[in-house]
C-alpha positions as CSV (number, residue, x, y, z in Angstrom):
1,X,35.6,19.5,-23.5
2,X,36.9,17.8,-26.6
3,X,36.3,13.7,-26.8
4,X,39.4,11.3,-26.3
5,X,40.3,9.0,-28.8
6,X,39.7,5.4,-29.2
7,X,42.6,5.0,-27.5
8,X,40.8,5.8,-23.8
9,X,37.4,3.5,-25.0
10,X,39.8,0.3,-23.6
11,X,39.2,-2.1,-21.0
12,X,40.7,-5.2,-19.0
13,X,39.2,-7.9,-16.9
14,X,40.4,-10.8,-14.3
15,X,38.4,-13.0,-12.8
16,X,39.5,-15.3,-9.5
17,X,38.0,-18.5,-8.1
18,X,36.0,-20.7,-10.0
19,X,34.9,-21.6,-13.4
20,X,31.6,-20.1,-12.7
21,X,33.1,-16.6,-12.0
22,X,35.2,-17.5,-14.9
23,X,31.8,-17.9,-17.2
24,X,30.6,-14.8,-15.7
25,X,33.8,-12.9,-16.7
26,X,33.3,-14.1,-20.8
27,X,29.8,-13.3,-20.7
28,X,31.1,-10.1,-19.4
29,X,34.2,-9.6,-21.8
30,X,31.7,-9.9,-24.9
31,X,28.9,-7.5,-23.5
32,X,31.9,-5.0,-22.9
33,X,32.5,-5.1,-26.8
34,X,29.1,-5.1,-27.9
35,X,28.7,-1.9,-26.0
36,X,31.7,-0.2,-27.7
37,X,34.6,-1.4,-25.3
38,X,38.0,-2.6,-26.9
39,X,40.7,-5.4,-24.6
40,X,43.2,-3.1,-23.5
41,X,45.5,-4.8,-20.5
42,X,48.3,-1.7,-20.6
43,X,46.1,1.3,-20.2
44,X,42.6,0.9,-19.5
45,X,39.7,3.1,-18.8
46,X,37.9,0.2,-17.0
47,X,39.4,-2.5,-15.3
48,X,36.8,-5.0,-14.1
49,X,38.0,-7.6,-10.8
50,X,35.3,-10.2,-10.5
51,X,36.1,-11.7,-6.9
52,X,36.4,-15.1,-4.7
53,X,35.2,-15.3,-1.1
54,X,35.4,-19.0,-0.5
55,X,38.7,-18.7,1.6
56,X,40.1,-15.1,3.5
57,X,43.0,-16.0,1.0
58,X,40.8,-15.5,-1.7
59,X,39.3,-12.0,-0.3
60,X,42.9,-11.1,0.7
61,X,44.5,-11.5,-3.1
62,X,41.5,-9.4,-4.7
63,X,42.3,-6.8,-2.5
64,X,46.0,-7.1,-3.4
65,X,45.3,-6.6,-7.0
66,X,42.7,-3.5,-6.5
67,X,45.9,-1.8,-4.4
68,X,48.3,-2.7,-7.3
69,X,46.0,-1.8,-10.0
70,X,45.1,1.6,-8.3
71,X,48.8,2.4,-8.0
72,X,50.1,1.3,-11.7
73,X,47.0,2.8,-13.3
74,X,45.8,5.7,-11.3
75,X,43.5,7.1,-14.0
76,X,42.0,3.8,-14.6
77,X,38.5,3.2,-13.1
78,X,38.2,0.0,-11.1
79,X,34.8,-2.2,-11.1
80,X,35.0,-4.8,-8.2
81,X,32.3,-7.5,-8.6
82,X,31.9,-11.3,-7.4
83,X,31.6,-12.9,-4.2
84,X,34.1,-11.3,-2.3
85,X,32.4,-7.6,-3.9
86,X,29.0,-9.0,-2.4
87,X,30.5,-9.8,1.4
88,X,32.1,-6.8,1.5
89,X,29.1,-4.7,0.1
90,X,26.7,-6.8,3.0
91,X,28.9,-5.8,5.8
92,X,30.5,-2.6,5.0
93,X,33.7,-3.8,4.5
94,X,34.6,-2.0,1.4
95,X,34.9,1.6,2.7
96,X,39.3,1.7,2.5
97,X,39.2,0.4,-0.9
98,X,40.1,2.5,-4.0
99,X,37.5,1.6,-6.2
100,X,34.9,3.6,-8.4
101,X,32.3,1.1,-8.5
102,X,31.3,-2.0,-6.4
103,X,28.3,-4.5,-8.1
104,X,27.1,-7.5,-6.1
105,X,26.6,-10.6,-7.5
106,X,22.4,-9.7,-7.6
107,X,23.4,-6.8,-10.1
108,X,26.1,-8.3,-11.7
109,X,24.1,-9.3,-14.9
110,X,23.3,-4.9,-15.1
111,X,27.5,-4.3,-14.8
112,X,28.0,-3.0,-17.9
113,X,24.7,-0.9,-17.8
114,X,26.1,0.3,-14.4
115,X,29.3,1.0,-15.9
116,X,28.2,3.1,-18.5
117,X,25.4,5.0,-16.5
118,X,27.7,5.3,-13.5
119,X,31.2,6.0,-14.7
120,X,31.2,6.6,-18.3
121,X,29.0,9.1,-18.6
122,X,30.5,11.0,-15.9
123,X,33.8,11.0,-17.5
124,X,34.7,13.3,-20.6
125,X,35.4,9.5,-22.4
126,X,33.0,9.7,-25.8
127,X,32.5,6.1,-26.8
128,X,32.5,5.2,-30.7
129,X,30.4,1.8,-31.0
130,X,33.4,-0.8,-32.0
131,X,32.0,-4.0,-34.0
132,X,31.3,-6.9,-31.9
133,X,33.9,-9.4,-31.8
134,X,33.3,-13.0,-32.7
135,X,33.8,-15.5,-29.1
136,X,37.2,-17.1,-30.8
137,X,38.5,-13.2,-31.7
138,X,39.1,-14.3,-35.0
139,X,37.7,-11.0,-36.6
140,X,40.7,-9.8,-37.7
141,X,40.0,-6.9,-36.2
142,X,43.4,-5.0,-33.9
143,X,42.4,-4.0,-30.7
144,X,38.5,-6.0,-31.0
145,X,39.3,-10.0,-30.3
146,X,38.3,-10.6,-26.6
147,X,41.2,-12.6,-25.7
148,X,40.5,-15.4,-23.2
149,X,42.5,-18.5,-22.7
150,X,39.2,-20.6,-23.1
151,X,38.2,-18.8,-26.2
152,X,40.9,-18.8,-27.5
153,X,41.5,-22.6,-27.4
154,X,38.0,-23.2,-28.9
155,X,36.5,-23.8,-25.6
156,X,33.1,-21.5,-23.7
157,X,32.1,-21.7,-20.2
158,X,28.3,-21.7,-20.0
159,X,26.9,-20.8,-17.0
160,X,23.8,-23.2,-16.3
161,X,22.7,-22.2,-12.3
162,X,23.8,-20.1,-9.7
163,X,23.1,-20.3,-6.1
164,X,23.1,-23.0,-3.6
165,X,20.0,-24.4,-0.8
166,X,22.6,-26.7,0.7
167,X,24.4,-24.2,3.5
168,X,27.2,-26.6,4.3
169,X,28.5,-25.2,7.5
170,X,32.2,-24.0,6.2
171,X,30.5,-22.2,3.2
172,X,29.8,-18.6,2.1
173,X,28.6,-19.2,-1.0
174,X,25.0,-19.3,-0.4
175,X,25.2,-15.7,1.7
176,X,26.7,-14.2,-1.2
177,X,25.0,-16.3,-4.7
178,X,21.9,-16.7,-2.8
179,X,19.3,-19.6,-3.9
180,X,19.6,-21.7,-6.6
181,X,18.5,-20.3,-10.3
182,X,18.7,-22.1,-13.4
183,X,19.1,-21.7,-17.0
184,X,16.4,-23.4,-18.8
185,X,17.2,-26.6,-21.0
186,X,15.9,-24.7,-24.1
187,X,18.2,-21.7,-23.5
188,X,21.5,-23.8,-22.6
189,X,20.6,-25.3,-26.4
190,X,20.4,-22.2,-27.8
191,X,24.0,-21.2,-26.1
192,X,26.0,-24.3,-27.0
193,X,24.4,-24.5,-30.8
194,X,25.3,-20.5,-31.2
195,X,28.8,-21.3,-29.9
196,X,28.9,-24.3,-32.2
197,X,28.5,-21.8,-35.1
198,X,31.3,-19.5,-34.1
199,X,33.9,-22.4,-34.0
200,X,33.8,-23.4,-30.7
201,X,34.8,-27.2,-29.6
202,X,34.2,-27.8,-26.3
203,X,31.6,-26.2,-23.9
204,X,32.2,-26.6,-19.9
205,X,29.3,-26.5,-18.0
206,X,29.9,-25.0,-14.9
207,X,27.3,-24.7,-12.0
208,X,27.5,-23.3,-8.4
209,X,25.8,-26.6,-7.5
210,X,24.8,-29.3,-10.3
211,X,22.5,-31.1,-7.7
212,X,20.2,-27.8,-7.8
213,X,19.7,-27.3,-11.3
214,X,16.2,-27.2,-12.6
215,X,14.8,-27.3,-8.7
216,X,13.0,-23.7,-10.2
217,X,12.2,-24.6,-13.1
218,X,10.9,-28.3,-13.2
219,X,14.1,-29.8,-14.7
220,X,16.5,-31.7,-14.0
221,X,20.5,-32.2,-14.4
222,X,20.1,-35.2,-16.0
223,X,17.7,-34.1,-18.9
224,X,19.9,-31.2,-19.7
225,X,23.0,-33.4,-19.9
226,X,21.2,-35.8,-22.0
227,X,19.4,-32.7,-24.5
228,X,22.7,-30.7,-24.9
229,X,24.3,-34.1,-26.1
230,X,21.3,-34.9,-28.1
231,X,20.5,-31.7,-29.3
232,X,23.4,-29.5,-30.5
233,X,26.5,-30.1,-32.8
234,X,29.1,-29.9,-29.8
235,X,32.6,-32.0,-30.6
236,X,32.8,-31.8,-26.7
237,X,30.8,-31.4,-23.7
238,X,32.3,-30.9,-20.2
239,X,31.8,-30.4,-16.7
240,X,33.1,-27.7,-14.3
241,X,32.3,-29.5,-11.3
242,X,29.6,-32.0,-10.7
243,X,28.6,-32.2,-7.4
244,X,27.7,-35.7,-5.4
245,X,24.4,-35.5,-5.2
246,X,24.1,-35.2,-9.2
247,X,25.8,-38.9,-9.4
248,X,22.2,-41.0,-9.0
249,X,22.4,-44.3,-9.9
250,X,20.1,-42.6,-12.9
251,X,23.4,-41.0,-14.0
252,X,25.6,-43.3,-13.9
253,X,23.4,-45.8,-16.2
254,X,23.3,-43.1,-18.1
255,X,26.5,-42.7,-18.6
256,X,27.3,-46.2,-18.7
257,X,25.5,-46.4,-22.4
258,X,27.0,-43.7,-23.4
259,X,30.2,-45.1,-24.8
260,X,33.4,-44.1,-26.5
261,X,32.2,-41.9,-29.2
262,X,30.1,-40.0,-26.8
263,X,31.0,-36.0,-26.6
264,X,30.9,-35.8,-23.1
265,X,34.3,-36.0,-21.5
266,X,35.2,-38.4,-18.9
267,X,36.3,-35.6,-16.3
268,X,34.4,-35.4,-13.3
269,X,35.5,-33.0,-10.8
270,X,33.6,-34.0,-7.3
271,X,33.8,-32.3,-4.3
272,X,34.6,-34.3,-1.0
273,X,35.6,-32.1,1.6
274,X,36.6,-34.6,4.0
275,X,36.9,-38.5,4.7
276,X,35.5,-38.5,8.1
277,X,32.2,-39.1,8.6
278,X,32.5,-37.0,11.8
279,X,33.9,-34.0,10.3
280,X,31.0,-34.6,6.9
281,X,28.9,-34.2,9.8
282,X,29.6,-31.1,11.1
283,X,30.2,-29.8,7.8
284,X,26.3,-31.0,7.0
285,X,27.5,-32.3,3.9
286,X,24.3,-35.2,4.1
287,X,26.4,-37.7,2.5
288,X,28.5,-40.5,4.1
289,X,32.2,-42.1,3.6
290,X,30.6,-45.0,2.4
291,X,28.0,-43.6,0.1
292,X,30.5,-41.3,-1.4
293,X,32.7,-44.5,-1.8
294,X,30.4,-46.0,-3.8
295,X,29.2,-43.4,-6.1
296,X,32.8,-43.7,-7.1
297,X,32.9,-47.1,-7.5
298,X,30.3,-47.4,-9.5
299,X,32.3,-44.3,-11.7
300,X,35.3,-45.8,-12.0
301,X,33.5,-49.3,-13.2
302,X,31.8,-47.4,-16.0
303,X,35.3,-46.2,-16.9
304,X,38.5,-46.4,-15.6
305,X,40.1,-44.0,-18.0
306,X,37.5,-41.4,-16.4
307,X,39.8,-38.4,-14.9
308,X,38.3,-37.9,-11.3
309,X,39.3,-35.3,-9.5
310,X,38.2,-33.7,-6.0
311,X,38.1,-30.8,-3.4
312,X,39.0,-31.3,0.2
313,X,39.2,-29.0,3.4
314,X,41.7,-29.5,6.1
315,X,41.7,-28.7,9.7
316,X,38.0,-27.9,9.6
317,X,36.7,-27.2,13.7
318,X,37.1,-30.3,15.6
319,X,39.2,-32.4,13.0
320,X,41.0,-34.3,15.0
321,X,44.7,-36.6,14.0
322,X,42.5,-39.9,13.3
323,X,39.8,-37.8,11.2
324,X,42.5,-36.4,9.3
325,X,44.0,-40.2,8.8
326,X,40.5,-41.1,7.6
327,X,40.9,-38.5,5.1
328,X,44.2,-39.9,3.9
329,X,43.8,-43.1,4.0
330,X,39.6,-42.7,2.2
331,X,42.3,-40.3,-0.7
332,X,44.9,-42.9,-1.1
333,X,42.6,-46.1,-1.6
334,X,39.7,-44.0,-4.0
335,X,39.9,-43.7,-7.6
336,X,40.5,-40.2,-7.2
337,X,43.5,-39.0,-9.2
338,X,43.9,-35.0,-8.6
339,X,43.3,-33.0,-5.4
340,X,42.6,-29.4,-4.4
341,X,43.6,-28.8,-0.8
342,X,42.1,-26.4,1.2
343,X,43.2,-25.2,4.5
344,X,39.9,-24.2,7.0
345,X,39.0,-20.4,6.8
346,X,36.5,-19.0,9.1
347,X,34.1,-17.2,7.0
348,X,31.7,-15.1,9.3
349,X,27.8,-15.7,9.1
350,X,28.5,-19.2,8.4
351,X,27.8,-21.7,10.9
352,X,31.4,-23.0,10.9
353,X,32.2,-19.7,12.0
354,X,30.1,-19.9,15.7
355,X,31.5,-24.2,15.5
356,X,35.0,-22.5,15.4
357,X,34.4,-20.3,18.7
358,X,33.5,-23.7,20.8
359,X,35.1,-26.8,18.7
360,X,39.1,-27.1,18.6
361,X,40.5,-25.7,16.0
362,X,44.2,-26.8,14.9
363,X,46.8,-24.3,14.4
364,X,48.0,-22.7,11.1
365,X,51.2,-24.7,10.9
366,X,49.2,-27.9,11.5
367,X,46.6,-27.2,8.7
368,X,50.1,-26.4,6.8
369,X,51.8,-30.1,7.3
370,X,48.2,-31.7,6.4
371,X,47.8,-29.9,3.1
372,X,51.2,-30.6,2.2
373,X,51.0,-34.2,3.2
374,X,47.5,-34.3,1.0
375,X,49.3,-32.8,-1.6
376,X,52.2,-34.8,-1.8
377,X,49.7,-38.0,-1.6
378,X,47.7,-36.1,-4.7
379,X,51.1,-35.8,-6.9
380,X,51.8,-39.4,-6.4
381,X,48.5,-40.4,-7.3
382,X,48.5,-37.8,-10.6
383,X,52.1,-39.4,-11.8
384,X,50.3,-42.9,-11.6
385,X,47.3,-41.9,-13.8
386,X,49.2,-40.9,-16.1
387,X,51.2,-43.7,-16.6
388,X,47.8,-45.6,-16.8
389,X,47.0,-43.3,-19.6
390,X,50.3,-44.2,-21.8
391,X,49.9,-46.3,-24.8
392,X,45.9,-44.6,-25.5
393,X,44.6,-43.4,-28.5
394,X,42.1,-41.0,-27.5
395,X,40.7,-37.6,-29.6
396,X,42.1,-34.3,-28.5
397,X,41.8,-30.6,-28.4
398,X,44.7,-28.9,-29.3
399,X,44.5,-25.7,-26.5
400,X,48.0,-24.1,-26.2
401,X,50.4,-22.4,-29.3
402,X,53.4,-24.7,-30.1
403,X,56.4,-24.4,-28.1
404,X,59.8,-25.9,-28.8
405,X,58.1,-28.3,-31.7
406,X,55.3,-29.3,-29.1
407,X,51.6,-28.5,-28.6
408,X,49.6,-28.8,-25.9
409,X,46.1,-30.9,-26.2
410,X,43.2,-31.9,-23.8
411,X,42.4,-35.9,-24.3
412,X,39.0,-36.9,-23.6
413,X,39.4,-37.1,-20.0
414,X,40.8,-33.4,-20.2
415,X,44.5,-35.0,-18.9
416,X,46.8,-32.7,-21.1
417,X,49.6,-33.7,-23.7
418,X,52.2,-32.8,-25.3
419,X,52.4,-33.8,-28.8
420,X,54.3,-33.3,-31.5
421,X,54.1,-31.0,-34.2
422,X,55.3,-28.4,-37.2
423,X,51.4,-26.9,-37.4
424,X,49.5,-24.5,-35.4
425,X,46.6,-27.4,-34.6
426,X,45.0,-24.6,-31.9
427,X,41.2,-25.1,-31.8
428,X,41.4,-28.7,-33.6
429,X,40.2,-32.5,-32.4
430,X,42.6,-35.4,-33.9
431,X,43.3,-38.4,-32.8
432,X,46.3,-38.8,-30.3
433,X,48.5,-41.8,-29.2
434,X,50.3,-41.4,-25.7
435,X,54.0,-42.5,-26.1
436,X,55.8,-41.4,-22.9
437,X,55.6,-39.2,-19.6
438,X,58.4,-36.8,-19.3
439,X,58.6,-34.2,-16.4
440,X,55.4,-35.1,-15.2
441,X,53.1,-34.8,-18.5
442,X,52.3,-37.0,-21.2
443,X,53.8,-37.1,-24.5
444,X,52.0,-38.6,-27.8
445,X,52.2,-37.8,-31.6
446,X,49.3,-36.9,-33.4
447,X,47.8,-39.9,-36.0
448,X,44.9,-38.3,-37.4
């Protein structure tokens, strides 16, 4: 049979959920194009889904997107991958969909192998080696760039662990990443100084749980944070999320000294999960109101400027109308400025899923009115950080293309602004002075 073109050598990928299946999905993107693959979103021959099980919502949409891309793209082969690929793979719930190839989140590091010893060479597709694209796509190259909207703003996720011991009772996470594994310190180097060379600004470090890095390898959080700022030529060093038990008082010292020319960004997203100490409990989260309180205490007393941002579950078994007020009320009075509201989903295996069959559980509509009342509370509280923020001169990122004269930037607590401007500054670190707030985002001019 005679060999396609180039044309059929294309491929697209999405990723949902979090910034570590984000990671995963660039590390994926560039092995793709190493291996001869080209970004094609119209008419691909491979269309990778890396999934999200954290919530049935999450499982629910990737299964929306497999039907849709199935039906627009009937020739296209589908790779499913992720956390919701690995539930579904564990319990044989993946038998309806139309998929050509399911990897758990074990094999996910062999995809591509998989794809090309499982699909490609199965198909009459003969694949001409393409050049390797640079991480920013700035090759020059049609049809090569890997076009992400993290690359493309000068910024990488780096993966630094996967898995989590902790089994909090709501969560799924550790069934389908298993136990924690780390990247060593000297690797994570290696990573940021190589994406240092290729133009990059900012790393994010993004980790299933910060708390367990280094618990197989003899490291520890702290060390890395303090090497990767020591040790490599980063503008800008960032979290994903940094989870609770990472914020020792060894940290925040540490953090304390580091001052205002440090590279690390002052954005700290911290899971909560709830402000009752009943419902922590039950969701074995080993911390309580208090000692959370305090760890951000001591945060916001190293820096107010510091962007602090949380997750939190609602109607989780047993939450009851004054354990939701705690909530509230321990959201309202913290230095916490940006919310992600979850409403409880029973995830099966999971030990909130046999709480659920003998604790109350509050109806849909209810878990409805008390994310939307935590939601509401969150806006409020965003709008008044951000008039905190006017009048600052901080350094920037410049991440989006200009619109109407404008462009947007990241400041060094990763709160966005509009600035403006008659240059593409995409990719670039000035200085910035916030003016203004207008329809809910800052506005500054550039003075560098």
């Amino acid at each position: 049979m005679q060999s396609k073109t180039r044309q059929n050598q294309g491929y697209f990928s999405f990723s949902f959920g979090c910034r570590v299946n984000q990671a995963e999905k660039e590390a994926i993107d560039l092995e793709m194009v190493k291996n001869g693959f080209y970004l094609d979103k119209n008419n691909p021959l491979i269309y990778i889904i890396n999934t999200c099980a954290v919530t049935r919502k999450a499982e629910r949409e990737a299964r929306i997107l497999i039907y849709q891309i199935r039906k627009k793209l009937p020739q296209t082969k589908i790779v499913i991958t992720g956390c919701a690929a690995t539930y579904w793979l564990k319990n044989n719930l993946f038998r309806d969909l139309p998929a050509d190839l399911l990897v758990d989140n074990l094999n996910k590091n062999y995809l591509v192998d998989l794809i090309k010893n499982r699909l490609i060479r199965q198909s009459p597709y003969n694949l001409v080696g393409l050049p390797a694209c640079l991480p920013t796509g700035k090759t020059g190259k049609a049809g090569c760039a890997v076009k992400d909207k993290y690359l493309q703003s000068g910024r990488a996720l780096i993966k630094i662990q996967d898995g989590c011991h902790r089994f909090c009772t709501y969560c799924i996470v550790p069934y389908v990443r298993g136990l924690p594994r780390s990247v060593k310190i000297r690797e994570i180097i290696n990573k940021v100084n190589d994406a240092a060379k290729d133009g990059i600004k900012e790393v994010i470090l993004t980790a299933i749980n910060t708390e367990a890095y280094g618990r197989d390898t003899n490291e520890t959080f702290l060390q890395l944070v303090r090497d990767v700022i020591k040790k490599t030529e980063m503008p800008r060093i960032s979290f994903g999320s940094i989870h609770p038990w990472s914020l020792t008082d060894e940290f925040l010292d540490y953090y304390q000294t580091l001052g205002e020319q440090s590279t690390l960004v002052d954005f700290f997203h911290i899971p909560l999960q709830s402000g009752s100490n009943k419902i922590l409990n039950l969701m074995k989260r080993n911390y309580t109101r208090r000692e959370f309180e305090t760890k951000l205490e001591n945060l916001n007393r190293a820096n107010p400027f510091a962007l602090i941002a949380t997750d939190v579950i609602v109607g989780f078994p047993d939450e009851a109308e004054r354990d939701f007020d705690d909530t509230y009320d321990f959201l309202k009075n913290s230095p916490i400025a940006k919310f992600h509201v979850f409403r409880f989903s029973k995830r099966q295996n999971t030990a909130a899923f046999y709480l659920s069959k003998t604790l109350r559980e509050v109806s849909d509509k209810e878990k409805s009115k008390r994310a939307a009342a935590l939601i509401g509370l969150g806006n409020k509280k965003y709008r008044r950080f951000l008039e905190k923020n006017v009048g600052r001169t901080t350094s920037a990122l410049f991440i989006g293309q200009p619109k109407n004269g404008f462009q947007e930037c990241l400041l060094d607590n990763q709160l966005p602004a509009l600035v403006k401007t008659d240059k593409n500054l995409i990719g670039e670190i000035r200085m910035v002075k916030t003016e203004r707030t207008r329809e809910g985002k800052l506005i500054g001019k550039s003075i560098s």
